[in-house]
FIKE-192229 format. One line per field, with one value per residue (C-alpha): residue in one letter; z, x, y. Coordinates in Angstrom, 1 decimal, padded with zeros to 4 digits, always signed. Layout:
<sites>
residuo = a,...
up = Z,...
east = X,...
north = Y,...
</sites>
This chain:
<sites>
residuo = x,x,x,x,x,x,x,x,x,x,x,x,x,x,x,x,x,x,x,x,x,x,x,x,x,x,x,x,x,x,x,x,x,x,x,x,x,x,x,x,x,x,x,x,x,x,x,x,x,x,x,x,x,x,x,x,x,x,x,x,x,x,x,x,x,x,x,x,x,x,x,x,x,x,x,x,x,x,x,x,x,x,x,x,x,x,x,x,x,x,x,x,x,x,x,x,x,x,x,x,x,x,x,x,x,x,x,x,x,x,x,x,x,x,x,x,x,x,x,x,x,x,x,x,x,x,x,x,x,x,x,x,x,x,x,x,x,x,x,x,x,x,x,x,x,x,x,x,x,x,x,x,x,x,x,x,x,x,x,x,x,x,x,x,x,x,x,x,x,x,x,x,x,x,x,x,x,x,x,x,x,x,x,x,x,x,x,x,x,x,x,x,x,x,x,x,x,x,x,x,x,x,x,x,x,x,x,x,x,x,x,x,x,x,x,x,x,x,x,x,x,x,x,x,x,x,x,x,x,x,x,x,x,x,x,x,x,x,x,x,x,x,x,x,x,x,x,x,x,x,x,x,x,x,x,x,x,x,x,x,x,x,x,x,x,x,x,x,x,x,x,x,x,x,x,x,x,x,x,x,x,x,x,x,x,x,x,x,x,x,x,x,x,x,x,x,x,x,x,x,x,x,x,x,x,x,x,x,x,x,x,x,x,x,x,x,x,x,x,x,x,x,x,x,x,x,x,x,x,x,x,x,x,x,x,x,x,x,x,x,x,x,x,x,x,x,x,x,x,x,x,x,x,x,x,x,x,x,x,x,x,x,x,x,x,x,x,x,x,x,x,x,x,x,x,x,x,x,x,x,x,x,x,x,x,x,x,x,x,x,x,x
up = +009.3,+011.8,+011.9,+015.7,+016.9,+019.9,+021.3,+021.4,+023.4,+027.2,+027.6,+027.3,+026.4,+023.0,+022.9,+022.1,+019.0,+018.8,+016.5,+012.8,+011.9,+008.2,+006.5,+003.4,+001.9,-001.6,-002.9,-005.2,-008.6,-007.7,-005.3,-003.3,-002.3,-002.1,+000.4,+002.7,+003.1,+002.8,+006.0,+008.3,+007.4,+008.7,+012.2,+012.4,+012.1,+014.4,+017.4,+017.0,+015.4,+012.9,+010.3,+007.0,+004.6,+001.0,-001.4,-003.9,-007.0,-010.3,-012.1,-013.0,-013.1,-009.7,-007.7,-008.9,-008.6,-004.6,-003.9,-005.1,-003.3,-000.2,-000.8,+000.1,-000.7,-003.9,-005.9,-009.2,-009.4,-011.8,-011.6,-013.3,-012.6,-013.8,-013.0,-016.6,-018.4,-021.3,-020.3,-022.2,-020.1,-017.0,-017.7,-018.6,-015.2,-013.5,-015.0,-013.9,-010.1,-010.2,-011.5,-009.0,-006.1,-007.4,-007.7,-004.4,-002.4,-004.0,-002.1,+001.0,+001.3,+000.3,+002.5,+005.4,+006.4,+010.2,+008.4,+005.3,+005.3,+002.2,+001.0,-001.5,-005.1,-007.4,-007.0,-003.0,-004.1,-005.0,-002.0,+001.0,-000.3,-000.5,+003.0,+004.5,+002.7,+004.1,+007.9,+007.6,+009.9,+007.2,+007.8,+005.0,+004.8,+003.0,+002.3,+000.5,+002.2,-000.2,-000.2,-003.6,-004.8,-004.6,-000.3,-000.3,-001.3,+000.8,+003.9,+004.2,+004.4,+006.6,+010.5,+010.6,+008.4,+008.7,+007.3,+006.7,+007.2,+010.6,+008.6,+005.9,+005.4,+004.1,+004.5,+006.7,+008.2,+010.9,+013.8,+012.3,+011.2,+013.3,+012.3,+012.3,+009.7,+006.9,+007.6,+005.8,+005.7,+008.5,+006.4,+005.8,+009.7,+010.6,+011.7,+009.0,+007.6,+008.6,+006.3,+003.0,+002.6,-001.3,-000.1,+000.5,+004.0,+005.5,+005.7,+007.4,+006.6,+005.3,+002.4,+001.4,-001.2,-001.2,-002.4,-004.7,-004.6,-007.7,-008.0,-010.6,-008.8,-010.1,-013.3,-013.3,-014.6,-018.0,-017.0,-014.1,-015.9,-018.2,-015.5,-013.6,-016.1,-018.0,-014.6,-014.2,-017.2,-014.6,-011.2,-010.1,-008.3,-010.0,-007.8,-004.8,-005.9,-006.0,-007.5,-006.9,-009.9,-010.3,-013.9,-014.9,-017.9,-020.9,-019.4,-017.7,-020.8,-021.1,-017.8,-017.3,-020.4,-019.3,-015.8,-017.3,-019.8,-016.8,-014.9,-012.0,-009.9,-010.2,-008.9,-011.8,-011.9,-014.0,-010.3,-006.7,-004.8,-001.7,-000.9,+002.4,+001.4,-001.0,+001.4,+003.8,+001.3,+000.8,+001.8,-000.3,-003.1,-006.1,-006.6,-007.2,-004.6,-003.9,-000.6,+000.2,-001.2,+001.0,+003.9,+003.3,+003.3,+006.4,+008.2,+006.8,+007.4,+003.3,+003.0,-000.4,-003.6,-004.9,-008.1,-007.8,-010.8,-012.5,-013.8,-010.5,-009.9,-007.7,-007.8,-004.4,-005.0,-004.7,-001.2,-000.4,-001.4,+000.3,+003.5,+004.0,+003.3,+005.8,+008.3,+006.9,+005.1,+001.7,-001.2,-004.3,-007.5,-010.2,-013.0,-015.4,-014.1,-013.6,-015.5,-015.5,-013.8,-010.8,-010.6,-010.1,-008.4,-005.2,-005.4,-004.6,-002.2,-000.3,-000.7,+001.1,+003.8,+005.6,+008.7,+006.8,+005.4,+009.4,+010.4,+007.8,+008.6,+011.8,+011.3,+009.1,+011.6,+014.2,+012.0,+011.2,+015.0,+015.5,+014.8,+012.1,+011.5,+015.0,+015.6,+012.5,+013.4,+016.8,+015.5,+012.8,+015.4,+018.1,+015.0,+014.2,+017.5,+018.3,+020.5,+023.4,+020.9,+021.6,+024.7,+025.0
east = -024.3,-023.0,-025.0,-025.7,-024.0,-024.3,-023.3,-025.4,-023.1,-021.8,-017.9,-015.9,-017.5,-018.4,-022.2,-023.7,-025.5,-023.5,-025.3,-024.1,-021.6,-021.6,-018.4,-017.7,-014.2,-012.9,-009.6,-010.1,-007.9,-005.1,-003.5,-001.5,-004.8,-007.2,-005.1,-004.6,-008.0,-009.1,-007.2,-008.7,-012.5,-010.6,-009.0,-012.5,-014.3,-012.2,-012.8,-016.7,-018.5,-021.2,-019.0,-020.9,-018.2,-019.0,-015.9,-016.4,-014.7,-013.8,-014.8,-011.4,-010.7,-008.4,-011.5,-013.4,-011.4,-010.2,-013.8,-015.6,-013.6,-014.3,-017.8,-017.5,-020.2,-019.3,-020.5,-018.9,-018.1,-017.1,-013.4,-010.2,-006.6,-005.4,-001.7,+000.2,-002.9,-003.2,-005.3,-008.3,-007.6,-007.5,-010.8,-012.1,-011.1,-012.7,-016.1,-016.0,-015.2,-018.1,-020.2,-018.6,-019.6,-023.0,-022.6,-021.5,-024.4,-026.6,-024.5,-024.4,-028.0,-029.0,-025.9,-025.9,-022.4,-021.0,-017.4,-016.0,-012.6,-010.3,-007.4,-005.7,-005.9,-008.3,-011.1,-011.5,-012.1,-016.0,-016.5,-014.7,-015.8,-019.5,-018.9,-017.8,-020.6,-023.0,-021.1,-020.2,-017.3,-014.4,-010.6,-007.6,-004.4,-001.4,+000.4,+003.8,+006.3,+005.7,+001.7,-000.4,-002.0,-005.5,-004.5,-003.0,-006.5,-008.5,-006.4,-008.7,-011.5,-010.7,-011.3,-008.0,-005.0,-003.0,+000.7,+002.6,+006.2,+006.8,+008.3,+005.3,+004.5,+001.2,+000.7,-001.7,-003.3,+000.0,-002.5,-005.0,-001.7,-001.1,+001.8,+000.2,+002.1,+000.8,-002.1,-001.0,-003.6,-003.8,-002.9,+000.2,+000.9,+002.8,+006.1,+008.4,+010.2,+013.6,+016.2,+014.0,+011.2,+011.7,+015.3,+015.7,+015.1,+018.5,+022.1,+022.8,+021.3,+024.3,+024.2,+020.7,+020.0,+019.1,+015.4,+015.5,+011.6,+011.3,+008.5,+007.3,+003.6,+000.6,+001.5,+005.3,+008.0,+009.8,+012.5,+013.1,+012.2,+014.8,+017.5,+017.1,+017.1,+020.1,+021.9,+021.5,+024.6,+026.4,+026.0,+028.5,+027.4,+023.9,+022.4,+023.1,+020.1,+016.3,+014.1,+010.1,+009.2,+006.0,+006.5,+003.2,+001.1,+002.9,+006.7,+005.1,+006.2,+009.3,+010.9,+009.9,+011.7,+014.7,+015.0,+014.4,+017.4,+019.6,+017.9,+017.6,+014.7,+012.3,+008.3,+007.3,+003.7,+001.9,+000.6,+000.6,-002.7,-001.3,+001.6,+001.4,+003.6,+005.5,+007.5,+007.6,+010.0,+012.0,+015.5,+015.9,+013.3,+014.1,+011.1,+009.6,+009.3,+005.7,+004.1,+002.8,+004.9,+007.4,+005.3,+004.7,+008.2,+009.0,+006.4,+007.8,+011.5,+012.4,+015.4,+014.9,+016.9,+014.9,+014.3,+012.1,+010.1,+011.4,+007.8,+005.9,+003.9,+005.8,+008.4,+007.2,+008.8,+012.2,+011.2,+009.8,+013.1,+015.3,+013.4,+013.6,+017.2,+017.7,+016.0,+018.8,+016.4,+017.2,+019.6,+018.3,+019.7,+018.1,+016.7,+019.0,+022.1,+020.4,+022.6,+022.3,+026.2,+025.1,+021.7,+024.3,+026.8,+024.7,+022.8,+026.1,+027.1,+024.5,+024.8,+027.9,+027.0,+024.1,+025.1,+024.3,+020.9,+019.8,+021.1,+018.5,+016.1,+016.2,+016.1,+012.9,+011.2,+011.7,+009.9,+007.3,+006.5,+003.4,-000.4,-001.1,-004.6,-005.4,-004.4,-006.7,-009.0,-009.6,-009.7,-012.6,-014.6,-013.8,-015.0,-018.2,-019.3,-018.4,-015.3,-016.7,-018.2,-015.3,-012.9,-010.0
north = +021.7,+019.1,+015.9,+015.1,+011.6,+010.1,+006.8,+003.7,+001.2,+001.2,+002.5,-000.5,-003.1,-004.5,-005.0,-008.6,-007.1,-003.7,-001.0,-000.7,+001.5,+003.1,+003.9,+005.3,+004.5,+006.3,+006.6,+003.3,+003.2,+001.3,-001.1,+001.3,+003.4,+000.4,-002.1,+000.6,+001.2,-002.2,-003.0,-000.4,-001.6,-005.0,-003.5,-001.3,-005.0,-006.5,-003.5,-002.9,-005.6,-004.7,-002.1,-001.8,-000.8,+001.1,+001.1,+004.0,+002.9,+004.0,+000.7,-000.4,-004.7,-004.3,-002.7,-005.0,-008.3,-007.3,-006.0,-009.0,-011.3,-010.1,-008.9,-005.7,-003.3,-000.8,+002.1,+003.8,+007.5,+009.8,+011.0,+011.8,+012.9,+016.5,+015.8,+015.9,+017.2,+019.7,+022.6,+020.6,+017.8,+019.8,+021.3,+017.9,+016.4,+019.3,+018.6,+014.7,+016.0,+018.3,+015.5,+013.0,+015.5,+015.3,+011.9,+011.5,+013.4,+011.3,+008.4,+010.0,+010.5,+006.9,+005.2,+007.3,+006.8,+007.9,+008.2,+009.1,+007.2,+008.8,+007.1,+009.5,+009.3,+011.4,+009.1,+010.2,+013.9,+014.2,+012.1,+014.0,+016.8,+016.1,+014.5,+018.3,+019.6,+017.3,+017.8,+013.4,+013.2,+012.6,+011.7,+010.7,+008.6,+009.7,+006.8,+008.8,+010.6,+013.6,+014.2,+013.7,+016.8,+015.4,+015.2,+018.5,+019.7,+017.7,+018.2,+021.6,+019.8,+017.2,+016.5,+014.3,+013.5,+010.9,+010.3,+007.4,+008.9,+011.4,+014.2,+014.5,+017.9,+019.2,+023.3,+024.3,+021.2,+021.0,+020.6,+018.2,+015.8,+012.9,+009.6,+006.6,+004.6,+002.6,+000.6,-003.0,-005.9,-008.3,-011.4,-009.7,-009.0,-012.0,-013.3,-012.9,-016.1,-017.1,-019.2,-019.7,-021.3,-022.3,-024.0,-027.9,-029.4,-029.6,-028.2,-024.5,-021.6,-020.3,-023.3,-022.1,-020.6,-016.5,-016.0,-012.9,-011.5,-009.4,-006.7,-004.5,-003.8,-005.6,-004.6,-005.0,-003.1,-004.4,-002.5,-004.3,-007.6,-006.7,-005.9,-009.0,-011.6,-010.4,-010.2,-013.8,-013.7,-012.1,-013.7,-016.4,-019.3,-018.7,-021.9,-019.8,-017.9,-018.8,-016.1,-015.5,-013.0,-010.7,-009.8,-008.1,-009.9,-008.7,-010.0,-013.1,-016.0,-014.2,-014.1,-017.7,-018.9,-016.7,-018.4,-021.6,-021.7,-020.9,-023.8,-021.7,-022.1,-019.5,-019.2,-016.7,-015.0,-012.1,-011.4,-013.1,-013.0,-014.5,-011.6,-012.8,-016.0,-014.2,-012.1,-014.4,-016.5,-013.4,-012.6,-009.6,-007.4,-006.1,-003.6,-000.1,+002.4,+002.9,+003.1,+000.3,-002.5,-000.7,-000.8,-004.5,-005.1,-003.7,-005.2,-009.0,-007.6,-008.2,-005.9,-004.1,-003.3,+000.3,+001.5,+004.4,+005.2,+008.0,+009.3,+009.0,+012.2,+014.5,+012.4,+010.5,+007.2,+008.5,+010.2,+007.4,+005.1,+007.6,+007.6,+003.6,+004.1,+006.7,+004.3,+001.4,-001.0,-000.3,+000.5,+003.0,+002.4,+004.7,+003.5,+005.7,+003.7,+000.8,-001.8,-005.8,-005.7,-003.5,-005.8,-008.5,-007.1,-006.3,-009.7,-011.1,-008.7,-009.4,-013.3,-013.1,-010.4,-011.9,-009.9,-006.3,-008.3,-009.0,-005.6,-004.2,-006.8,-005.4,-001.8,-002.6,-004.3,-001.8,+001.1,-001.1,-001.8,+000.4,-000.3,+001.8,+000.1,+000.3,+004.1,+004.8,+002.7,+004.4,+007.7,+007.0,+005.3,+008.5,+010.7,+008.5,+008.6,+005.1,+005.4,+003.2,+000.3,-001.6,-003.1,-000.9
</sites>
């Protein structure tokens, strides 16, 4: 059963007290599914005024610590991932979606939501699917080039999927697919930096030093710790190099002494709330290959050194490596050949060949030229019944 919208504001114009519009967001658990979605409630905000958001979460310390400091709304559900699971497990997992479905409804009925946004990730299951029971207008975001298993399922049962990469592929949902990119916060939206910030005032950029950013996600990657801090034995001209280092918390004292009895210069943190800065002291990442750290790159034009994790489900980081290098903004090195040489040996390839770096930085920004947010953004409020709340 279809719930019956109508609009409540004239076309075009954004109303002095415009009506509130309820939207339901899920696919919490991580990083890469809750910045994503965090940025559309944003661009949505932005377009028609009075947007209630609720976050539906799985309780873990990352919803909580992003959620709280923007106050956003939040409710816990019950949900786990089946990928990798003994048939136990899998049977387990099964009965915490039933229960989060229940669990949902229950949330549906008390919020009332227009939309129900899903982001990927297990955690977005119970939810879009109570919303097609219930008839609540519901659309999703893929954010890897290869789709998750929890989005191949819901594409059936969604109004509207969106992708992040144009040749994503999910069976059966061709005509309800539409590009839109990946939707990447608006604090991380600005001019990218030129000639590095961490450098002294002073001299040509050519006499500054490179700033290496170094990324293992929020809870880094010891392997990549590892790699880069033994490859400091093997760069020359080691002061051509400055280094700004998201180790993770177990790798964080480490790294720091490792940098520091090379007397390099180094900005080294467990995690960096402010990415925004980060990139924009970057002239080249060493990092993972998940979606939206690759999305963030691109949009600050920070050329990229890939190691794909080799035990990501599906294998999506490597797509998603391989398609940033097809578009010329990256280089892969697997993690199996991976040595503390090669680490070094393109470091100062690329010290010495800032032509190739702008030449990337270029091709980067150019993919990373469209509104993802705003496309999104347009569609949920189109499917909530809200399409003329704003101007434009």
């Amino acid at each position: 059963m279809k719930r019956k919208r109508k609009n409540h504001v004239n076309a075009g114009k954004l109303q002095e007290n415009p009506p509130e519009l309820r939207v339901m967001v899920a696919g919490a658990g991580t990083g890469g599914h809750l910045f994503p979605g965090i940025a559309v409630i944003e661009r949505l905000r932005e377009m028609a005024g009075n947007v209630r958001p609720c976050f539906i979460t799985t309780g873990r310390p990352i919803e909580k610590t992003v959620l709280e400091e923007r106050n956003f709304e939040t409710r816990e559900i019950s949900a786990a991932g089946m990928k990798g699971k003994s048939i136990w497990g899998k049977m387990a997992s099964m009965g915490l979606l039933l229960r989060g479905v229940l669990e949902a409804r229950r949330m549906l009925k008390t919020f009332k939501p227009h939309l129900v946004v899903g982001m990927g990730g297990y955690s977005s299951a119970p939810v879009v699917m109570a919303a097609w029971m219930a008839g609540v207008p519901r659309l999703i975001h893929e954010q890897n080039r290869v789709p998750g298993i929890t989005n191949r399922l819901l594409a059936r049962f969604s109004n509207r999927i969106f992708v992040s990469f144009t040749d994503t592929v999910i069976p059966g949902a061709k005509d309800r697919i539409q590009y839109s990119g990946y939707p990447v916060r608006s604090d991380i939206r600005r001019p990218p930096r030129r000639d590095g910030d961490l450098a002294e005032e002073g001299g040509s950029a050519a006499q500054k030093p490179m700033v290496i950013l170094v990324l293992g996600g929020s809870q880094g990657a010891r392997s990549i710790n590892l790699a880069v801090t033994e490859a400091l034995e093997h760069i020359e001209n080691l002061f051509d190099f400055e280094f700004v280092h998201q180790t993770g918390t177990a790798d964080e004292a480490y790294v720091k002494d490792r940098y520091e009895e090379k007397g390099v210069k180094a900005l080294v943190s467990a995690f960096f709330n402010d990415m925004a800065a980060v990139y924009r002291k970057a002239d080249l990442a060493v990092c993972r290959a998940g979606a939206g750290t690759l999305a963030e790159l691109a949009v600050s034009g920070v050329p990229a050194i890939l190691i794909p994790y080799p035990h990501a489900a599906d294998d999506h980081q490597t797509a998603n490596a391989e398609g940033y290098v097809a578009m010329g903004g990256a280089h892969i090195i697997w993690e199996s050949e991976m040595t503390p040489e090669s680490l070094a040996f393109l470091m100062m390839q690329y010290r010495s060949g800032k032509d190739v770096l702008q030449r990337m930085k270029t091709n980067l920004e150019r993919h990373a030229a469209g509104d993802a947010c705003g496309i999104i953004a347009r569609e949920a409020l189109r499917l909530a019944g809200f399409e003329k709340a704003y101007d434009g």
